[in-house]
N, C-alpha and C positions, 0 to 999 in steps of 0.2 A: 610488548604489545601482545594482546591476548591472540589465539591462533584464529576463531571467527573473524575479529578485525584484519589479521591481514589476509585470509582468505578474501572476504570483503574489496579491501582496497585492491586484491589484485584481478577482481573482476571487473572491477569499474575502469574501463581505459577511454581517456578522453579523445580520443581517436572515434570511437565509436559511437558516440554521440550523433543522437539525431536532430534533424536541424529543426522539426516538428516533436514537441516534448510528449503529446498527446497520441501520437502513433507509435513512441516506441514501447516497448512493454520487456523485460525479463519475462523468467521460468525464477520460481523462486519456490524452496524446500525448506519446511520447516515444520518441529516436533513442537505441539502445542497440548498445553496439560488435557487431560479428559474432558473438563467441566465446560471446559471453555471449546470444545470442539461440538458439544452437545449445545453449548447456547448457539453456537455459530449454527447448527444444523435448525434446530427450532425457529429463529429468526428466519432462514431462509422458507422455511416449511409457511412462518404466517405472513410472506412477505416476497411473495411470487417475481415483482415484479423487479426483485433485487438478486444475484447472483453472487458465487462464490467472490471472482473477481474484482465487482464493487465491491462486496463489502471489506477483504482484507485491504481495497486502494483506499477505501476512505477513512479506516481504523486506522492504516502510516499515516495519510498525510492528519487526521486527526493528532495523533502523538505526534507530529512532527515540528507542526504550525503550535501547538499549545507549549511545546517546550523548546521555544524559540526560533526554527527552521525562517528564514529568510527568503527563502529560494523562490522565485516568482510563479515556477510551475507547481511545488507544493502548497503554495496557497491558492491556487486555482485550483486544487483537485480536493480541496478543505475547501472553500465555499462551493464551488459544486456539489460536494457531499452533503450540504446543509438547507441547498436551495435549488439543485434539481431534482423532477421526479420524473424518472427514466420510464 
């Protein structure tokens, strides 16, 4: 098992689950190439009424829901993403 994955799994404790899937949130760290840090900044720049926040929740549950994710809160946070305007 690669060392991200179990870092991963040993932060996820089913214990700590929220009973409302929409109020809980992480702190989440991660190194993203250059290219992709300046589109992320642009998009926000022409596109005010969207935040750092949204956009890396809808970019997961985007990859998440297209590459088979099940999960009834991920696909609420993927139509959300498609069909509200905050």
């Amino acid at each position: 098992m690669s060392t991200e994955r179990s870092h991963l799994e040993r932060c996820i404790e089913p214990e700590a689950c929220c009973i409302e899937p929409e109020a809980c949130c992480i702190s989440l760290e991660a190194e993203v190439p250059e290219v992709l840090f300046e589109g992320m900044r642009e998009f926000l720049n022409d596109h005010p009424n969207w935040d750092l926040y949204r956009l890396i929740s809808s970019a997961l549950a985007s990859f998440l829901f297209q590459n088979g994710c099940s999960d009834q809160g991920v696909t609420q946070h993927y139509l959300n993403g498609l069909f509200l305007r905050r």
